[in-house]
MDAnalysis code that builds the backbone (N, CA, C; Angstrom):
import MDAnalysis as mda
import numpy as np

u = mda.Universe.empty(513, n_residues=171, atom_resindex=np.repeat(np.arange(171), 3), trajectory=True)
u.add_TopologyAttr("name", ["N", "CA", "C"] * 171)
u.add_TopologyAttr("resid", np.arange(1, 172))
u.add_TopologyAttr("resname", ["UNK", "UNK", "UNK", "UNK", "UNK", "UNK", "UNK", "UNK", "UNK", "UNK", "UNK", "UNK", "UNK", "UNK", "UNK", "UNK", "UNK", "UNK", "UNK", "UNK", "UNK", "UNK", "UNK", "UNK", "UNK", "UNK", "UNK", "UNK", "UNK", "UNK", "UNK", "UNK", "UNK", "UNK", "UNK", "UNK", "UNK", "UNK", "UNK", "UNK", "UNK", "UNK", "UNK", "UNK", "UNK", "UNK", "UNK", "UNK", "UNK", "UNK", "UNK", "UNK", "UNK", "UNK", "UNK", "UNK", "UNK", "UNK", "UNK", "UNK", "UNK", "UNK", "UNK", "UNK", "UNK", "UNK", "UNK", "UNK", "UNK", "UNK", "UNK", "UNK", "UNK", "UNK", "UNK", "UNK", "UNK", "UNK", "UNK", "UNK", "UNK", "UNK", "UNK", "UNK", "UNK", "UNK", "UNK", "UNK", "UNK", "UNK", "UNK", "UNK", "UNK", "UNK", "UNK", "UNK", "UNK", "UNK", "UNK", "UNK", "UNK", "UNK", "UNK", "UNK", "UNK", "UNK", "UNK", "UNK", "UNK", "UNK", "UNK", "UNK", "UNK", "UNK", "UNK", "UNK", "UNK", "UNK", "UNK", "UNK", "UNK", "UNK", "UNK", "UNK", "UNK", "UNK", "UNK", "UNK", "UNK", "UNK", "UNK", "UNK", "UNK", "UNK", "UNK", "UNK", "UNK", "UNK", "UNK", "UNK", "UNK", "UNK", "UNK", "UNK", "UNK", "UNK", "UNK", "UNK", "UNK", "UNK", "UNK", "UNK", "UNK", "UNK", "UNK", "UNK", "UNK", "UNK", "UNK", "UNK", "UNK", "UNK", "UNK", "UNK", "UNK", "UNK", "UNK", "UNK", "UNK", "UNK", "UNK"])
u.atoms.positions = np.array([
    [0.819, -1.196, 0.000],
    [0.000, 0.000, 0.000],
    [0.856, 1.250, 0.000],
    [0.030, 2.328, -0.506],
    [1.130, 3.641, -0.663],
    [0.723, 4.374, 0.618],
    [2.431, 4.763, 1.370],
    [2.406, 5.500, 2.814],
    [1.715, 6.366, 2.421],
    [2.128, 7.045, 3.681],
    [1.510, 8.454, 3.564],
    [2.772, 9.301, 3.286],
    [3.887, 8.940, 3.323],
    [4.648, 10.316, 2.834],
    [5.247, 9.838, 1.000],
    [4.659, 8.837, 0.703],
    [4.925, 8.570, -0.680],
    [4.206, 9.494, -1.290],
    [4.299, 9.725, -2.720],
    [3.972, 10.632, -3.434],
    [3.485, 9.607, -4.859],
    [2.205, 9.643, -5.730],
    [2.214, 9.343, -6.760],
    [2.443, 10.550, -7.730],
    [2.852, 10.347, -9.138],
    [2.764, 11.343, -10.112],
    [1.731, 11.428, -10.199],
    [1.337, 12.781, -11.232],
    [0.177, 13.576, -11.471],
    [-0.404, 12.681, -12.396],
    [0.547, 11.896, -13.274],
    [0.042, 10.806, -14.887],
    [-0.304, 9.703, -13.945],
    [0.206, 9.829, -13.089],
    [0.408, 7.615, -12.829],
    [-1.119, 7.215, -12.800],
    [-2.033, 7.858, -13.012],
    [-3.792, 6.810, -13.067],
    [-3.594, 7.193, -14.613],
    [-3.950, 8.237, -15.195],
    [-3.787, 8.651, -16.761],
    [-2.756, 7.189, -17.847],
    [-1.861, 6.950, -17.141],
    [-0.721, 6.145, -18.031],
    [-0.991, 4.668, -17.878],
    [-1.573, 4.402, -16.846],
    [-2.420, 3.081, -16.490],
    [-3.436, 2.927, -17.061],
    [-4.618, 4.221, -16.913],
    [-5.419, 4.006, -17.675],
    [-5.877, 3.349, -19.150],
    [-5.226, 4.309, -19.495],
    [-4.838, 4.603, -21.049],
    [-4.399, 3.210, -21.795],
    [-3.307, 2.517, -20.802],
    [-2.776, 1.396, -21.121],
    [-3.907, 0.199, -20.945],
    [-4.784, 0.018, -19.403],
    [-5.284, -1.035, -19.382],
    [-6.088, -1.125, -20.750],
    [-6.575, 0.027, -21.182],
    [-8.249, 0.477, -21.616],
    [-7.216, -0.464, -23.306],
    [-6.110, -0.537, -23.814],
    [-5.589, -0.638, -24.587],
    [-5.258, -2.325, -24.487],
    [-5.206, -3.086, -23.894],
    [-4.354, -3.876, -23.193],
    [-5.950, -4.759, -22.605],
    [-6.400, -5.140, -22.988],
    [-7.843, -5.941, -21.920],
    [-7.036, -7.166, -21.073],
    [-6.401, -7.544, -21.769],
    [-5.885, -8.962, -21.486],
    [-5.123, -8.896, -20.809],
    [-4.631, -7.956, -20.006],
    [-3.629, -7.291, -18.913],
    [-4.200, -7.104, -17.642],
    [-3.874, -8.288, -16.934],
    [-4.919, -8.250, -15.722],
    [-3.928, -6.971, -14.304],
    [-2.538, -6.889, -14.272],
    [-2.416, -6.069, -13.336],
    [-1.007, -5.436, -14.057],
    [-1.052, -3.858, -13.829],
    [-0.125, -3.058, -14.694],
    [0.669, -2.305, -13.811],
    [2.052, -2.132, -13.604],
    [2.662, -1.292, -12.350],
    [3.693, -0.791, -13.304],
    [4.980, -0.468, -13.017],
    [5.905, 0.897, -13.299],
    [6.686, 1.511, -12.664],
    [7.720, 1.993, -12.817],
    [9.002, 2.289, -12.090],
    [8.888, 2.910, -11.303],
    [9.731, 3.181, -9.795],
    [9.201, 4.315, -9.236],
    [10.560, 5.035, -8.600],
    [10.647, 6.157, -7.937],
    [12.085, 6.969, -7.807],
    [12.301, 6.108, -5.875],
    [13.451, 6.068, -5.973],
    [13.010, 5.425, -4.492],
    [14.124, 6.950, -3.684],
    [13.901, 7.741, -2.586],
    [14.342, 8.252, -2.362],
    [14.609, 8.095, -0.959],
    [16.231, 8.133, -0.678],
    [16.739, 7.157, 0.523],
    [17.809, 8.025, 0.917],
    [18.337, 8.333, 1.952],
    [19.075, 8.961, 2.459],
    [20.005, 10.179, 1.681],
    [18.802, 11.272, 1.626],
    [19.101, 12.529, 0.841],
    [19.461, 11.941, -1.028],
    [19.563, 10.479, -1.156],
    [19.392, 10.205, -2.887],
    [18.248, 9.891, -3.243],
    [18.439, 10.221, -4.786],
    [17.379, 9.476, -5.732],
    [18.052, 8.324, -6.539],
    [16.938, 7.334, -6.637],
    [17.427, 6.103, -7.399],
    [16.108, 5.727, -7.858],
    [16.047, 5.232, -9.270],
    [14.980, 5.299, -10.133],
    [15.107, 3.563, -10.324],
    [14.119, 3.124, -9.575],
    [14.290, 1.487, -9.921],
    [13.101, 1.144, -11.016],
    [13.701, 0.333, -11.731],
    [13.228, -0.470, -13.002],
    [12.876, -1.460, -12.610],
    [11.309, -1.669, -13.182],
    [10.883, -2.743, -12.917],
    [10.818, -3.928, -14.398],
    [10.801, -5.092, -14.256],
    [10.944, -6.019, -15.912],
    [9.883, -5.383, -16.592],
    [10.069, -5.540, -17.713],
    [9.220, -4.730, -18.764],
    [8.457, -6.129, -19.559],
    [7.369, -7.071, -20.084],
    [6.660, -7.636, -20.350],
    [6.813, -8.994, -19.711],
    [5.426, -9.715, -20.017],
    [5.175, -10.504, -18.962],
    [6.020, -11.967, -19.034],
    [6.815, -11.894, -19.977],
    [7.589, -13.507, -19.020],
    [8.677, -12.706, -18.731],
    [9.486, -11.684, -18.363],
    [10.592, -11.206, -18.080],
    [9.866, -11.060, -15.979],
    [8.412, -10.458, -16.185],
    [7.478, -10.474, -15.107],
    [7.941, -11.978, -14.248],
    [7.322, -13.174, -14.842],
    [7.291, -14.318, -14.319],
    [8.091, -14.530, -13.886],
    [9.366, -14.481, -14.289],
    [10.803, -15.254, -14.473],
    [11.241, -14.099, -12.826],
    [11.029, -13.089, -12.710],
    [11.672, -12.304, -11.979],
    [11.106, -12.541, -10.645],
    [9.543, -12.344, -10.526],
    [8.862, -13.346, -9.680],
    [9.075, -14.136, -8.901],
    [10.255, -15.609, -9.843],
    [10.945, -16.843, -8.759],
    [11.735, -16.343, -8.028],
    [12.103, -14.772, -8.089],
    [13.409, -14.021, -7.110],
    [12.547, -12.854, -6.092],
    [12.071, -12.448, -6.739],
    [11.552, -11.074, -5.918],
    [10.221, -10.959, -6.617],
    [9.774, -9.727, -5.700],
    [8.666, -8.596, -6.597],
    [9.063, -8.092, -7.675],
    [7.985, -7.860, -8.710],
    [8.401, -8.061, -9.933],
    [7.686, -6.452, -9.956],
    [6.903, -5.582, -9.106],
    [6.094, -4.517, -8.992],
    [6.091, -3.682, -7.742],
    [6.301, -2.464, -7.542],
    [5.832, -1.788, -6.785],
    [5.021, -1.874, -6.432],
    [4.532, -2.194, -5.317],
    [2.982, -2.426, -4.582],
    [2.291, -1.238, -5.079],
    [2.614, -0.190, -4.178],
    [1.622, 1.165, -4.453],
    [1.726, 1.930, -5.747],
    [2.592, 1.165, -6.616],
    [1.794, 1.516, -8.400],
    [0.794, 0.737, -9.114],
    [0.571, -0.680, -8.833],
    [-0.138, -1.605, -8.994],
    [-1.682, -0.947, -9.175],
    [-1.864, -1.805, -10.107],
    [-3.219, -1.200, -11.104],
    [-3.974, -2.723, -11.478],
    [-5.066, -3.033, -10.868],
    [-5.678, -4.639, -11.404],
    [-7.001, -4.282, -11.469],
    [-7.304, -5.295, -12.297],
    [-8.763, -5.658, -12.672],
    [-9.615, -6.767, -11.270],
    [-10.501, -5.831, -10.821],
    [-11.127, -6.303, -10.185],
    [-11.687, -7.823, -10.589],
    [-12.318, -7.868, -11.684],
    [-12.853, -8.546, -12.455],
    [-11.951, -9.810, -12.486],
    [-10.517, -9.775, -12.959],
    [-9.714, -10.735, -13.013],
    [-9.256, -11.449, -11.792],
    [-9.190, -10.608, -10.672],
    [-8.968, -11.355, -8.972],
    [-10.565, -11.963, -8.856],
    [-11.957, -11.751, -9.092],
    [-12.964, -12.598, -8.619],
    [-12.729, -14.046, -9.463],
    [-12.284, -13.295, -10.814],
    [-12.194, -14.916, -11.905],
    [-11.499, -15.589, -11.711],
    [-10.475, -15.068, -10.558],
    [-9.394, -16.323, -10.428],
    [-9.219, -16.669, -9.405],
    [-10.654, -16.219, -8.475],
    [-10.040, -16.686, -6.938],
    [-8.989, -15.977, -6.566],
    [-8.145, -14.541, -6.751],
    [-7.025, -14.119, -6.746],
    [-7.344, -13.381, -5.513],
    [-7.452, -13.535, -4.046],
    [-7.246, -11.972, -3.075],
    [-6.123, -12.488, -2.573],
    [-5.664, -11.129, -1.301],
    [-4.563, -11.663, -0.273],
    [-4.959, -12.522, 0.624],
    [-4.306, -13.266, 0.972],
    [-4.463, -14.568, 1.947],
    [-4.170, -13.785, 3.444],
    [-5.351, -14.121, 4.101],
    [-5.839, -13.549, 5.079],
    [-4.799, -14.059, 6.344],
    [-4.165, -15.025, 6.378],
    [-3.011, -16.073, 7.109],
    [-1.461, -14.647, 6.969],
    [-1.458, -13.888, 6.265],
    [-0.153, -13.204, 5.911],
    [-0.352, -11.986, 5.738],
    [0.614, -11.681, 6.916],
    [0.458, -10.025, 7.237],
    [1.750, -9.365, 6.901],
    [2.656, -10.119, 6.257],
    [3.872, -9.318, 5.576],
    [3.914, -10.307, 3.862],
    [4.013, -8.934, 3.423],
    [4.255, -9.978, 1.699],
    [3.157, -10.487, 1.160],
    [1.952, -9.536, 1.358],
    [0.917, -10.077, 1.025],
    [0.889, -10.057, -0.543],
    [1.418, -9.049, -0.756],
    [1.546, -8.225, -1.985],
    [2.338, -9.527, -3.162],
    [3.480, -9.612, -2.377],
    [4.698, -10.487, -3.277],
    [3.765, -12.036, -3.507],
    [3.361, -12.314, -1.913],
    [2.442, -13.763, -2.484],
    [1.527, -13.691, -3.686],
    [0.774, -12.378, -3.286],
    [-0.477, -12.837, -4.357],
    [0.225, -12.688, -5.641],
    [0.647, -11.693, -5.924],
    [1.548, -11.478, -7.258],
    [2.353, -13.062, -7.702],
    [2.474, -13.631, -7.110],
    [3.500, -14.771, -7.147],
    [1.848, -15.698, -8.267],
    [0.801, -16.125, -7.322],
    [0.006, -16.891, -7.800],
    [-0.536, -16.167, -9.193],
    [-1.162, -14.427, -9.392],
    [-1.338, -13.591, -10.017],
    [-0.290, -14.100, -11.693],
    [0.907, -14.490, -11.629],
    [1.833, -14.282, -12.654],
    [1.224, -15.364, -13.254],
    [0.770, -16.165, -13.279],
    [0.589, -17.436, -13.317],
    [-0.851, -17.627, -14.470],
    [-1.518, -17.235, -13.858],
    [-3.288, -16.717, -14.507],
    [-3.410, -15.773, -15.669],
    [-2.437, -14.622, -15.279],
    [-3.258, -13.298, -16.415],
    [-1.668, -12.773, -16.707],
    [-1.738, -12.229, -17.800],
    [-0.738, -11.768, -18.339],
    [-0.531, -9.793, -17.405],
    [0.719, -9.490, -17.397],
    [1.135, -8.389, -16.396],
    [1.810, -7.856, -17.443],
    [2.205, -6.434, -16.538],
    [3.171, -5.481, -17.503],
    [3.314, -4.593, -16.738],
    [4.876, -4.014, -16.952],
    [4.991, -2.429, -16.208],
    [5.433, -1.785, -16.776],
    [4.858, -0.625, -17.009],
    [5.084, 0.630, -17.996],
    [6.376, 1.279, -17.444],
    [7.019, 1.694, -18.838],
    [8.718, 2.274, -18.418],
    [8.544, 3.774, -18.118],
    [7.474, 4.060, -17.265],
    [7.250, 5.469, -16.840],
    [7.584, 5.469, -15.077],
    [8.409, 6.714, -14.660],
    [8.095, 6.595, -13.157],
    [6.537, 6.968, -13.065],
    [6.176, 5.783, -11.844],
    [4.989, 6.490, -11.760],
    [4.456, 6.661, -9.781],
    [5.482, 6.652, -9.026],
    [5.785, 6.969, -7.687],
    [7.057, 7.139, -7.267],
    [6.645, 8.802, -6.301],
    [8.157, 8.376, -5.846],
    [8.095, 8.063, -4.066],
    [8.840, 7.163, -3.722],
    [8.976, 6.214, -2.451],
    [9.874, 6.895, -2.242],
    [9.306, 7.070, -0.345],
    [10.543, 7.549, 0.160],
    [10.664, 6.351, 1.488],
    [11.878, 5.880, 1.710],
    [12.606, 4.744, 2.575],
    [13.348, 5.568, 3.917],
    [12.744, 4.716, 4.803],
    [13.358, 5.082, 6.437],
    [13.276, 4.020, 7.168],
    [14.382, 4.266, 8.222],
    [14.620, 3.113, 8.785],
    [13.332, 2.669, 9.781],
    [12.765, 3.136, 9.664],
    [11.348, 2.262, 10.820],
    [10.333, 1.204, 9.659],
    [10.831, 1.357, 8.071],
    [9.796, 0.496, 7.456],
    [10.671, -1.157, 7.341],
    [9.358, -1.813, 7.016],
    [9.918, -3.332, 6.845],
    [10.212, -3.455, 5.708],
    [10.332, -3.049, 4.989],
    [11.682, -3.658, 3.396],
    [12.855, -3.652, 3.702],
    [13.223, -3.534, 4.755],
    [14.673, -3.672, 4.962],
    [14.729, -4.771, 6.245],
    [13.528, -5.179, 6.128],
    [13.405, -6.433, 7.618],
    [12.987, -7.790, 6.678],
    [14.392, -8.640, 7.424],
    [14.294, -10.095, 6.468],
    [14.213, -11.160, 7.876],
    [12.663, -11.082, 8.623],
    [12.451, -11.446, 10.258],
    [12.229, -12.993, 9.649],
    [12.205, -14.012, 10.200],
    [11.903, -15.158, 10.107],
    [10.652, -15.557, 9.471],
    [9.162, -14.532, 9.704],
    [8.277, -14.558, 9.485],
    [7.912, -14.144, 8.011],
    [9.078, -13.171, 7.158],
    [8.667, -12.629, 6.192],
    [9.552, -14.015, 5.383],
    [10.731, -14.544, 6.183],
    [11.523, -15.897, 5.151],
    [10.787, -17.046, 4.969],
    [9.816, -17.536, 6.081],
    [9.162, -17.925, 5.945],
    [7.890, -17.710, 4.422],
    [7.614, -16.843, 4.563],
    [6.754, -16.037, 3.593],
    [7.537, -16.853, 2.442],
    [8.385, -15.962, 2.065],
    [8.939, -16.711, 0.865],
    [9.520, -17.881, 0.458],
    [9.451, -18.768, 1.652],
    [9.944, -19.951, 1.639],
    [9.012, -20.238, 0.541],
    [7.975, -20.218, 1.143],
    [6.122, -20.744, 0.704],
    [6.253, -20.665, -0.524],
    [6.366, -19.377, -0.798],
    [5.978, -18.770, -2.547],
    [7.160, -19.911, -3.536],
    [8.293, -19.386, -2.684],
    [9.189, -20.317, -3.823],
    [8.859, -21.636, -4.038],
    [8.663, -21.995, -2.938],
    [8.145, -23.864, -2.936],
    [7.342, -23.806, -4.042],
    [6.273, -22.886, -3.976],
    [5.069, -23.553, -4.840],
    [5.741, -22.925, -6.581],
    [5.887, -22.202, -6.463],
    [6.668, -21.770, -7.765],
    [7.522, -22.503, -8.196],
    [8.124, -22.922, -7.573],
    [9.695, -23.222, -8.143],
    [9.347, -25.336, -8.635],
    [8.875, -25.971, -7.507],
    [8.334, -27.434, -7.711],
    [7.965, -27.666, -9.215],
    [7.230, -27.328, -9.579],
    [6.591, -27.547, -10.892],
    [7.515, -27.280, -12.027],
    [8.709, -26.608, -12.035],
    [9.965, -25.992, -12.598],
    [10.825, -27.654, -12.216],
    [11.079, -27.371, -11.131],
    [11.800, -28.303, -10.533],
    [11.548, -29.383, -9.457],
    [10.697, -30.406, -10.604],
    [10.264, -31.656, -9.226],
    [11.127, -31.453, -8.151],
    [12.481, -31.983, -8.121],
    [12.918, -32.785, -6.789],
    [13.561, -31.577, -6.428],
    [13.078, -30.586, -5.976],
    [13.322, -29.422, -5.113],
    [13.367, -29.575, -3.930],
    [14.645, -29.429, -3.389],
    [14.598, -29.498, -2.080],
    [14.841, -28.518, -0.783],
    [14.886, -28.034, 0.624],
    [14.516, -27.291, 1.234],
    [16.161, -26.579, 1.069],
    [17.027, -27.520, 1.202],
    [18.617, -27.002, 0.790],
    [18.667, -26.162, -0.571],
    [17.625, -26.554, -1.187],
    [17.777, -26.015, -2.604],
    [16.862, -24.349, -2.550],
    [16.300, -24.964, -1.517],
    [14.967, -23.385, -1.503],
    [15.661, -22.688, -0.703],
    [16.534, -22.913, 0.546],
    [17.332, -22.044, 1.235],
    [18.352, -21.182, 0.130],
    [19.135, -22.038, -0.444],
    [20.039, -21.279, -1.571],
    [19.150, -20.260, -2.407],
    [18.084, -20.706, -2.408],
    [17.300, -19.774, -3.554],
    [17.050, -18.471, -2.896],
    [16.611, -18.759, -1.444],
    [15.756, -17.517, -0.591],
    [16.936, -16.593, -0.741],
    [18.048, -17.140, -0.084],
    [19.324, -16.410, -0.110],
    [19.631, -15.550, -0.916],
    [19.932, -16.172, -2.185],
    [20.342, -15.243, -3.297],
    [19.108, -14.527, -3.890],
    [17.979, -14.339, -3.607],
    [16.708, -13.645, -3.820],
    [16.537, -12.582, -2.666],
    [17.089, -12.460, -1.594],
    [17.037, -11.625, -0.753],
    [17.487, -10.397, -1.013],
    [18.695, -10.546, -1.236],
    [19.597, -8.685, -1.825],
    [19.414, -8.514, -3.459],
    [18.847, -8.321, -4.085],
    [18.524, -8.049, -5.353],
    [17.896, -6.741, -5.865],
    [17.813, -6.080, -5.135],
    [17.488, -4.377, -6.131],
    [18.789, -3.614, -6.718],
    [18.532, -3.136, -7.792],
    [19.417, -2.362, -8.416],
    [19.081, -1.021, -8.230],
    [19.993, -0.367, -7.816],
    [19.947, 1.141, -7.938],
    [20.154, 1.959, -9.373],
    [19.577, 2.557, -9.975],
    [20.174, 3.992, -11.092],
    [19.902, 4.772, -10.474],
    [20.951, 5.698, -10.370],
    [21.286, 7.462, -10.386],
    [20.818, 8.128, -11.434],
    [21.121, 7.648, -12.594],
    [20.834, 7.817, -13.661],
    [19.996, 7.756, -14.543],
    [19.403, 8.287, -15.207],
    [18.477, 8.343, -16.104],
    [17.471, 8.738, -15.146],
    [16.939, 9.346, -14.364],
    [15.456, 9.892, -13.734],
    [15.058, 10.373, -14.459],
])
């Protein structure tokens, strides 16, 4: 969800719009956003069409929560809400099952800018949120890889944990 000291752009419903209304078959649409963190700006990129989406998925969020744009319509058709059991990563789970059903996309526009402090949880990797992703990967990753094992999902969580890229550049 978007804080309260986040900021959306003035376009970011306009550029969604425009796109879903273009796009039917695009069940949820998100987009880059400026992340602004200790007096910097860094403009993170999110994958740009939907199997670059999927594929990124088995590692991380593939979307900014509070740019996220879905079709109501497509979460009743697919059984798609947040799972009421998970109070961190609700976002990353459902998105995880979400990739799966309806085709996604994120427009190469910023369309929030995030600002990061040390009292939020994106920078908290508590047992409860590894857990979290234990889950997602299991079910993701099995069907990829029958004989997946928990040694194999630990290595995975691991190297899926530190993965954002920063640009300075190009804002």
């Amino acid at each position: 969800p978007m804080e309260a000291d986040d900021v959306a752009r003035p376009d970011r419903l306009k550029h969604q719009i425009v796109f879903m209304q273009s796009q039917p078959d695009v069940g949820l649409c998100g987009g880059d956003m400026v992340k602004l963190q200790n007096g910097r700006r860094y403009r993170i990129r999110y994958p740009r069409g939907h199997e670059a989406i999927r594929v990124t998925t088995l590692f991380h969020a593939a979307f900014s929560h509070p740019a996220v744009m879905m079709r109501r319509q497509v979460l009743i058709d697919h059984h798609l809400f947040y799972r009421e059991d998970i109070k961190s990563l609700e976002d990353f789970e459902l998105w995880s099952r979400l990739v799966e059903k309806v085709r996604t996309e994120n427009l190469p526009v910023v369309l929030l800018d995030y600002r990061c402090h040390a009292a939020q949880m994106s920078g908290d990797y508590s047992r409860e949120i590894r857990a979290i992703m234990f889950e997602v990967f299991r079910r993701s990753l099995t069907p990829l890889i029958p004989d997946l094992t928990d040694q194999d999902l630990a290595v995975h969580l691991h190297v899926s944990l530190f993965h954002e890229e920063l640009d300075e550049t190009g804002l």
